[in-house]
KOLMI-582755 format. One record per residue (C-alpha): x, y, z. Coordinates in steps of 0.1 Angstrom, whole numbers, padded with zeros to 4 digits, always signed. Example, Ala and Ser with C-alpha at 12.3 -4.5 7.8 and 13.67 -1.06 7.14 Angstrom:
! residues 2
+0123-0045+0078+0137-0011+0071
//
This chain:
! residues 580
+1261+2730+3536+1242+2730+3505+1211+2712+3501+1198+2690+3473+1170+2669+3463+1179+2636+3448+1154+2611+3437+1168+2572+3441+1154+2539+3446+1155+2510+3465+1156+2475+3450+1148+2445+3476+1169+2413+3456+1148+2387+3478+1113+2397+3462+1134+2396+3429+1112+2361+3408+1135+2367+3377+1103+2375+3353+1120+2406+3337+1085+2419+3336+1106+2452+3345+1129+2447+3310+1101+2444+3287+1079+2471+3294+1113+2494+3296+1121+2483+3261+1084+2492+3248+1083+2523+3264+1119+2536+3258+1141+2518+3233+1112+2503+3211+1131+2518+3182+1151+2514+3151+1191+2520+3163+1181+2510+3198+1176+2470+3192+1207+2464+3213+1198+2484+3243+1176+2479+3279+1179+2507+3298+1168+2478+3328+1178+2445+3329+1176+2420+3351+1213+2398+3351+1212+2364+3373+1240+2359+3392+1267+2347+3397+1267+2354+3357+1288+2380+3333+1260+2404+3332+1251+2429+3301+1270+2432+3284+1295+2408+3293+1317+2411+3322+1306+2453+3322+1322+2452+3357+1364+2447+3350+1372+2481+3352+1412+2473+3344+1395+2464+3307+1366+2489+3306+1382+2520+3328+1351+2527+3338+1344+2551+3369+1367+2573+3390+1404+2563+3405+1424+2587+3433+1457+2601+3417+1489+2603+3433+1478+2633+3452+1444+2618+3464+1424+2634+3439+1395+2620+3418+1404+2612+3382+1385+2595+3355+1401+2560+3355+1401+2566+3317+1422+2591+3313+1424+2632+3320+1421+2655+3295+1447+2651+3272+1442+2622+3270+1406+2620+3260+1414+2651+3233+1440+2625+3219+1413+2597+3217+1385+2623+3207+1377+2606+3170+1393+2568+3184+1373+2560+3216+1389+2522+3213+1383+2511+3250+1346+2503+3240+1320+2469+3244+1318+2453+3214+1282+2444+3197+1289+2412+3207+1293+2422+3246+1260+2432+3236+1245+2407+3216+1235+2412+3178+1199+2415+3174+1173+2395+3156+1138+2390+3140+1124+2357+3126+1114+2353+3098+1077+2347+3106+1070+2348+3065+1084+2319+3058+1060+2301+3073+1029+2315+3061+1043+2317+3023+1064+2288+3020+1053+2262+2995+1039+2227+3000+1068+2198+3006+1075+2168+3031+1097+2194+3053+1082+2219+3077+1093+2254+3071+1115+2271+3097+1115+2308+3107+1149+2314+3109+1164+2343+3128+1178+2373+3110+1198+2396+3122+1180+2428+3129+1212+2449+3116+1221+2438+3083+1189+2421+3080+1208+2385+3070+1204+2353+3085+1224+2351+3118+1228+2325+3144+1222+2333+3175+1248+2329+3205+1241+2355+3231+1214+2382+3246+1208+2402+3273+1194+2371+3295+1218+2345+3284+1228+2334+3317+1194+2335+3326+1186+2310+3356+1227+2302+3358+1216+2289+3324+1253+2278+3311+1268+2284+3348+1296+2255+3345+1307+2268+3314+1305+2303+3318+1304+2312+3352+1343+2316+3358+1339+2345+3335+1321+2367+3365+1347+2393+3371+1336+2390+3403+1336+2352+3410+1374+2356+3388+1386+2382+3418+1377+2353+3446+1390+2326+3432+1422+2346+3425+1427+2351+3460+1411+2317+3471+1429+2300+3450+1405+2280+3434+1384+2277+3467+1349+2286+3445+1338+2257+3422+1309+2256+3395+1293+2225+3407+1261+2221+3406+1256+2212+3444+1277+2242+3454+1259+2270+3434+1242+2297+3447+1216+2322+3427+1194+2353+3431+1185+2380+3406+1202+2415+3400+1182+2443+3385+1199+2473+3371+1191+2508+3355+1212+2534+3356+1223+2542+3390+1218+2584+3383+1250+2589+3406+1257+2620+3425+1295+2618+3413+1286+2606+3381+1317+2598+3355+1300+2596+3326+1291+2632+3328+1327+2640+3334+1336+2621+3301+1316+2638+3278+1334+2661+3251+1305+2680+3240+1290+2689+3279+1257+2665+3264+1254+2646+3299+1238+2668+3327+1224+2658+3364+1197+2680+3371+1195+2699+3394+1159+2699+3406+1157+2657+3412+1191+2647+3402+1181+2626+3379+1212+2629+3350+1200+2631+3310+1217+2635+3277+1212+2667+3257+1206+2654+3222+1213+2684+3205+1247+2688+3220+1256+2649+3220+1279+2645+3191+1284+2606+3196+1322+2603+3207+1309+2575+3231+1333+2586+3259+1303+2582+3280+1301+2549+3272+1339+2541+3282+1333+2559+3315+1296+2547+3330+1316+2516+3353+1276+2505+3350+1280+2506+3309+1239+2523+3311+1252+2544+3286+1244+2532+3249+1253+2540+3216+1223+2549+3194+1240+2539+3154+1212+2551+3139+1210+2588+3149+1249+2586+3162+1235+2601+3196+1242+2583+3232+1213+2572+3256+1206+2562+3290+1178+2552+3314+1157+2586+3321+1146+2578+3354+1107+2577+3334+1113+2614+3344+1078+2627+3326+1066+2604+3350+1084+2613+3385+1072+2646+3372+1035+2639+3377+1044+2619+3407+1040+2584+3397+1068+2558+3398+1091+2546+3368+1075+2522+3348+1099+2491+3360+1089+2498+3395+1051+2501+3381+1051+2470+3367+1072+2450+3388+1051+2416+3400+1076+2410+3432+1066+2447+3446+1105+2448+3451+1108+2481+3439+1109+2513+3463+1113+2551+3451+1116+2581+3473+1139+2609+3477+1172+2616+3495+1186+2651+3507+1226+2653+3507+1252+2680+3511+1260+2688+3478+1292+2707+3491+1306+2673+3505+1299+2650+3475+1338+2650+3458+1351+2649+3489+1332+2618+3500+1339+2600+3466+1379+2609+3473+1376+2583+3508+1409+2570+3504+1401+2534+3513+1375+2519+3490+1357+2500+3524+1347+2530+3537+1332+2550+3508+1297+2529+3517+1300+2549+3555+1309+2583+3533+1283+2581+3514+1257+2576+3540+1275+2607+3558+1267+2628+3525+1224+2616+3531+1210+2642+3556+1183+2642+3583+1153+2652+3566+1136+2659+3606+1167+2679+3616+1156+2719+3618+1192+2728+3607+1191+2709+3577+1154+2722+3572+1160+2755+3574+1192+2749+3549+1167+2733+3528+1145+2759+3531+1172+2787+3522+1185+2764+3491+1150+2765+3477+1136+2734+3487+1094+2732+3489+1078+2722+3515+1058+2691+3501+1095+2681+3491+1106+2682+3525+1073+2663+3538+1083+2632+3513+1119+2634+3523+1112+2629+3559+1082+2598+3545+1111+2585+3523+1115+2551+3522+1146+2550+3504+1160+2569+3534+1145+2545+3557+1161+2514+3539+1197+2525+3534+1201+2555+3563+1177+2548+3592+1177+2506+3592+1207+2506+3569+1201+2471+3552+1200+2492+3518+1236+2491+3498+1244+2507+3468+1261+2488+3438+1303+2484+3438+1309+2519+3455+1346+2512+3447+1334+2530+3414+1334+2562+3436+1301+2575+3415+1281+2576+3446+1252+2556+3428+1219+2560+3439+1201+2532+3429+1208+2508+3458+1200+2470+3469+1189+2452+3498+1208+2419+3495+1194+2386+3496+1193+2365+3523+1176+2334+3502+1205+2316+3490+1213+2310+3528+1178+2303+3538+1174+2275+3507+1204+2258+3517+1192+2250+3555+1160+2238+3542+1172+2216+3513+1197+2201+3541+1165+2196+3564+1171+2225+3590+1144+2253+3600+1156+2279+3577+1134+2308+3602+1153+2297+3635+1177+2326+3640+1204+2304+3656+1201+2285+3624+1202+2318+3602+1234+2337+3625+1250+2300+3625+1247+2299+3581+1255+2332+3575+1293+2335+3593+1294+2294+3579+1288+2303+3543+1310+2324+3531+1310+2319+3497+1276+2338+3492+1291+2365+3516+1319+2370+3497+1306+2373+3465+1279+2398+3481+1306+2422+3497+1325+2420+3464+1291+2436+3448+1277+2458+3471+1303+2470+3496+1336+2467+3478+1344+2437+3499+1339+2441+3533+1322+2412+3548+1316+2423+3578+1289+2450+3568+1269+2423+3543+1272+2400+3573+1256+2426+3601+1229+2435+3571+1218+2397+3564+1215+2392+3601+1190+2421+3603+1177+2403+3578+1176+2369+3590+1163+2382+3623+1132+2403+3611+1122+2367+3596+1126+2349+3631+1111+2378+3653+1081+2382+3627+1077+2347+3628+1069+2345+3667+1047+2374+3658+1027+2360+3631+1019+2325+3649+1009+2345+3682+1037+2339+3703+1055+2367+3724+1083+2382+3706+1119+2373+3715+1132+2408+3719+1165+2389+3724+1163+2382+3685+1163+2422+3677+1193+2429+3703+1214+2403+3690+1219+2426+3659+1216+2462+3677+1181+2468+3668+1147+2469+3693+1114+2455+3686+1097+2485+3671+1124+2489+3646+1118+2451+3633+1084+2460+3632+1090+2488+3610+1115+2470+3587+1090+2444+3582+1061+2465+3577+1084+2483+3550+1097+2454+3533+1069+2431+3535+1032+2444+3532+1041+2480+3525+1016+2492+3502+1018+2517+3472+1020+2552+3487+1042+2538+3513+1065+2523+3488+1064+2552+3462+1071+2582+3476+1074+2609+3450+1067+2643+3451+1054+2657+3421+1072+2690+3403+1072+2720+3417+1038+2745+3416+1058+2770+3392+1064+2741+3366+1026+2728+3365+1018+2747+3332+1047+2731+3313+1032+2696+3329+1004+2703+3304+1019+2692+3277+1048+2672+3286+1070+2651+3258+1098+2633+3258+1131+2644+3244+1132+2610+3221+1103+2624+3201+1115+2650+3179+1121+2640+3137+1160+2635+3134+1167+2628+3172+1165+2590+3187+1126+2587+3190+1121+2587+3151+1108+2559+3139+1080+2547+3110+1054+2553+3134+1031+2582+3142+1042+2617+3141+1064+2614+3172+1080+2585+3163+1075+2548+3183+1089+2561+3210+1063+2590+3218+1072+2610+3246+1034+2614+3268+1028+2582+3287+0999+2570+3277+1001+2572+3241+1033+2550+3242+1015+2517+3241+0993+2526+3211+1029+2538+3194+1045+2508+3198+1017+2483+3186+1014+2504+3159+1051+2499+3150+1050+2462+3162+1025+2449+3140+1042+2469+3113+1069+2450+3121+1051+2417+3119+1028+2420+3092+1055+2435+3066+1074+2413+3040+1108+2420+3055+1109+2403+3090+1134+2429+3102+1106+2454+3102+1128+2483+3079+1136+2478+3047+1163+2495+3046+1183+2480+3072+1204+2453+3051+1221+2486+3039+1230+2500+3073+1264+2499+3089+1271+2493+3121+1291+2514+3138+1294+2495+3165+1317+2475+3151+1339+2501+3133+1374+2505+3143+1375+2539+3126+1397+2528+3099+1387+2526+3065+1354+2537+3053+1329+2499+3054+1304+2499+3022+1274+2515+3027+1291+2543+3053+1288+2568+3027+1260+2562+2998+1265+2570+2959+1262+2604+2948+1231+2600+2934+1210+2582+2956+1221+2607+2984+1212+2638+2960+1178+2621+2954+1174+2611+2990+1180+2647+2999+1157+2660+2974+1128+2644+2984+1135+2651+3021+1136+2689+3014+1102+2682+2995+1082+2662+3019+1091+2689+3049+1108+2720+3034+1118+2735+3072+1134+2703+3084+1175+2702+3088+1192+2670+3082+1210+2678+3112+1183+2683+3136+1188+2669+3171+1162+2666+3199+1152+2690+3225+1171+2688+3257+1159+2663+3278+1148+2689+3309+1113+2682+3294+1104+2721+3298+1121+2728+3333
//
């Protein structure tokens, strides 16, 4: 047995109001940034929907995650190692900007500086990478709201994959749709195959939290990473030809305060804690042969934070004590080991994410009372969820690679915390009949509904802060986005937009927003019409612009080397360990 620490959170989809409150103040604090216009590190995707970007979760297109081999062993659903040398310079199983969606501006001048006439002037969008007018026919939050749902909604690779084998027995009518909200981030996976993808060794989990970060100075932009995240959390930076992902907010989990999506988040849907697994047993749990039971393996890998044998491991792995104290207050580890209504996000990806949901019991709870029925009575509840098996399905599709059975057992946890609490809260006795009836007792409802519904903020946020040894290097903490030349740059401050201390972040990013706005080009740089997107390269060819005149570039270079004589073109950004 060898013990780790691994910091994960807990996302509760019923508390989930759809205000992407979580998205925005992700993008202002992280990808606020020229090269980064495409890119949330969270996002909230309603679903059924394609998600972002579209249809990320059809591995046969994207060969994203891991695959067992003939011989039962993990391998990168990709391709091995030959393979990726072959594709080293041609990584062609890649999203698309418009998976994505092109980015845009307004332009906001035309309608202060637009002459007198009989018309009103329009802003009209341009394209935030070529800086031209564009029209625009996708984002992020298209499907917003099942926005488009009878049009689109066939396209969910997961709603495709029922009605294959239902033949046709799920139908985008209106009456017969079903909704709730899905937020992701990157799910920081104990097996994670985006690590294993990387050329260059860039990607690292670390080992202290387990929270997994790109080196920018040894990311040489293959995108590889971005072909083998199943989650696609991995993004192309095509300004600074570097990769990024979601950081966990690690200068913040440092310090002991929560990410900023779960600081923010108006639905208090958010939990963050920390887990303690066998490290030892982690391949051999993602190699479960059938995909149904990798949900049960990976609860196996999730130790007993009270147990004295896996203390004194702890202990004898290095483990301090105050991290041992908030494993055993945990309420990650409450949710998905002890209660076990917690599931992690298609495990058939055999990445052992650690970002995990409770699912949502509200699609079935709506239905009984738009058809006039007491959606609290659990006979009611029991009675919709084995009738309704739509919602079910699609569920067990997303969180327990399609076993019904388990989403079933968890939603009538779920539906019978709501009855039991509801005798409770009008001052009747409890039916202690209701908590049997799906193997749990009284005190445990209690627990679960103290957890999930008036938990307050140290009970929800559970994060120990760094280790005693580290504190000096706390002092002055930055971000590895913040160095000239790496991803932070920006026109901003000397650290870029994107400064890496917390709190001046904010005054960074209004700085470069009203830049932004009050300029005479709407795209915010002036130099973006001449830009090429990589993105959209094939690797053939060289596109205009990829390679500028002679001159300019001599001139460009010049100055450069004048304005800061020890800088290197070539410079990358600090590894993102932050000092540990």
């Amino acid at each position: 047995m060898r013990v780790m620490s691994q910091v994960a959170m807990v996302m509760t989809l019923d508390k989930c109001i759809g205000c992407h409150t979580c998205s925005v103040t992700c993008k202002q604090a992280w990808t606020n940034r020229a090269g980064t216009e495409y890119v949330w590190f969270n996002n909230v995707e309603t679903r059924p929907g394609q998600g972002y970007p579209r249809r990320y979760e059809d591995q046969e297109r994207w060969k994203g995650g891991w695959e067992l081999n003939r011989r039962g062993n993990l391998k990168l659903k990709s391709g091995g190692r030959l393979k990726k040398l072959a594709q080293l310079f041609a990584s062609p199983v890649q999203p698309e900007l418009a998976d994505y969606y092109e980015p845009w501006t307004y332009d906001y001048e035309n309608l202060v500086n637009a002459p007198a006439s009989d018309d009103f002037p329009v802003a009209r969008p341009k394209s935030l990478i070529t800086g031209e007018d564009t029209k625009i026919e996708w984002s992020a939050n298209w499907d917003d709201d099942l926005g488009g749902a009878t049009e689109m909604g066939h396209l969910d690779p997961v709603v495709q994959k029922l009605r294959d084998e239902a033949n046709d027995r799920i139908k985008f009518e209106f009456e017969q749709t079903f909704m709730f909200y899905l937020p992701r981030l990157c799910e920081h996976c104990l097996n994670p195959s985006c690590m294993a993808s990387c050329p260059s060794g860039a990607i690292y989990k670390r080992s202290e939290d387990g929270i997994v970060l790109v080196d920018q100075d040894r990311c040489r932009g293959w995108r590889q990473c971005v072909t083998g995240c199943p989650y696609k959390k991995i993004y192309y930076n095509h300004k600074s030809g570097k990769a990024e992902k979601c950081t966990f907010c690690y200068p913040r989990i440092e310090v002991g305060i929560p990410t900023v999506c779960a600081e923010t988040c108006v639905g208090r849907m958010r939990y963050i804690g920390i887990f303690l697994y066998d490290a030892d047993k982690v391949t051999q749990a993602a190699a479960t042969p059938n995909e149904q039971d990798l949900y049960e393996a990976q609860l196996d890998l999730m130790l007993d934070p009270s147990d004295p044998e896996v203390i004194d491991a702890a202990r004898r792995d290095g483990i301090p004590e105050d991290w041992l104290e908030a494993a055993r207050k945990s309420p990650v580890y409450a949710l998905a080991k002890t209660l076990r209504v917690a599931l992690p996000l298609h495990p058939e990806y055999r990445t052992m994410p650690m970002v995990w949901y409770v699912p949502p019991l509200s699609p079935i709870v709506d239905l009984l009372k738009e058809q006039g029925h007491d959606g609290e009575d659990p006979d009611n509840l029991f009675g919709a969820i084995e009738s309704l098996r739509i919602p079910v399905e699609y569920l067990a599709e997303l969180f327990t690679a399609g076993d019904t059975e388990l989403v079933t057992h968890v939603l009538r946890k779920l539906a019978a915390m709501r009855a039991y609490m509801r005798n409770v809260t009008l001052g009747d006795e409890p039916d202690e009949s209701i908590a049997q009836a799906v193997g749990m007792t009284g005190s445990e409802i209690r627990q679960m509904y103290r957890l999930m519904a008036i938990a307050k903020y140290d009970e929800r946020y559970v994060i120990p802060a760094a280790h005693v040894e580290d504190a000096h290097n706390l002092e002055e903490i930055g971000c590895s986005l913040d160095v000239d030349g790496g991803p932070g740059m920006g026109q901003t401050g000397v650290f870029g937009e994107a400064s890496g201390r917390p709190m001046p972040v904010a005054v960074e990013n209004f700085a470069a927003l009203r830049a932004r706005q009050t300029g005479e080009d709407p795209t915010g740089n002036d130099q973006l019409a001449g830009r090429v997107n990589l993105l959209n390269w094939d690797g053939n060819g060289t596109p205009a612009g990829l390679f500028p005149a002679q001159p300019e570039r001599d001139a460009a270079s010049l100055a450069a080397t004048s304005d800061n004589p020890g800088s290197r073109p070539d410079q990358g950004t600090a590894g993102a360990s932050g000092g540990r």
